[in-house]
C-alpha positions as CSV (number, residue, x, y, z in Angstrom):
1,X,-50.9,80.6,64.9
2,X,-48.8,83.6,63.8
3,X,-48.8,85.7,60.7
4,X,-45.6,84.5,59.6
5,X,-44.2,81.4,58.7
6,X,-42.1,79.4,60.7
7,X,-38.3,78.4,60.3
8,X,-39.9,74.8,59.3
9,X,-42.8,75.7,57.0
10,X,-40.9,78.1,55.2
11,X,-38.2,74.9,54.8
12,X,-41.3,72.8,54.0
13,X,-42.4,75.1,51.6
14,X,-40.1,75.2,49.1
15,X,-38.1,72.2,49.5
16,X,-34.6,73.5,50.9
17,X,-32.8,74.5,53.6
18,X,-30.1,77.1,52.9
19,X,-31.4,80.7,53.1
20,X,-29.7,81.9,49.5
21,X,-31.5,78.7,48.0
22,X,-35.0,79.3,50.1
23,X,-34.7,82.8,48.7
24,X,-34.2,81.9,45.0
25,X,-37.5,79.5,45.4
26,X,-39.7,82.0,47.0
27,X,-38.9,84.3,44.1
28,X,-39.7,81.5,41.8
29,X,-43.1,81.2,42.8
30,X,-43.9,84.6,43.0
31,X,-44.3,84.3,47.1
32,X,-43.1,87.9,48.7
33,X,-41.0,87.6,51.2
34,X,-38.2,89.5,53.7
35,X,-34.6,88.9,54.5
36,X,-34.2,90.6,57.4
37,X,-30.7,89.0,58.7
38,X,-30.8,85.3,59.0
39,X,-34.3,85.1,59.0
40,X,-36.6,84.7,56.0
41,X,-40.1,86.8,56.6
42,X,-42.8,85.0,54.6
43,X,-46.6,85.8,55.4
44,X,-49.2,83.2,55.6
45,X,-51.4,85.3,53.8
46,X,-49.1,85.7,51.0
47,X,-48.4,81.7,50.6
48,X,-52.6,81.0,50.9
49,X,-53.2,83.8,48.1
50,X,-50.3,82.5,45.7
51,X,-51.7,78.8,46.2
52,X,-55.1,80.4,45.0
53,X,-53.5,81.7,42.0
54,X,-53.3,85.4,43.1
55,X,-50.7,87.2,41.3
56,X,-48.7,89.3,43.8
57,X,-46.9,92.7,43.2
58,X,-44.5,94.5,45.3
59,X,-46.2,97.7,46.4
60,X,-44.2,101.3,45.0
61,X,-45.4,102.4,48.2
62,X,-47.8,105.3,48.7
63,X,-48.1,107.7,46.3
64,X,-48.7,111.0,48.2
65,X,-48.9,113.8,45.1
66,X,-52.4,111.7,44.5
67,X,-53.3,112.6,48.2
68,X,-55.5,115.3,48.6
């Protein structure tokens, strides 16, 4: 099984099939997610956290003045 979500479950998922609409839906229920061209990039890890109730955040990125 991969990381990602497949074409289908990503369909399955949120109910719809055109890419602006799958987008919007994601969004919606807080699920992260990449557009990378045609393809929507959704990780399974994500989707399972969310579905527990885990509130995700889009990382800043690293932070490296705190680096020492």
């Amino acid at each position: 099984m991969s990381e990602f979500l497949s074409t289908a479950e990503v369909r399955e998922l949120v109910g719809c099939v055109g890419r602006d609409a799958q987008c919007a839906k994601l969004t919606h229920l807080g699920v992260p997610f990449i557009r990378d061209g045609a393809r929507i990039v959704v990780s399974r890890e994500h989707v399972r956290q969310r579905i527990l109730g885990v509130e995700l955040r889009a990382s800043a990125g690293v932070r490296l003045e705190l680096v020492k």
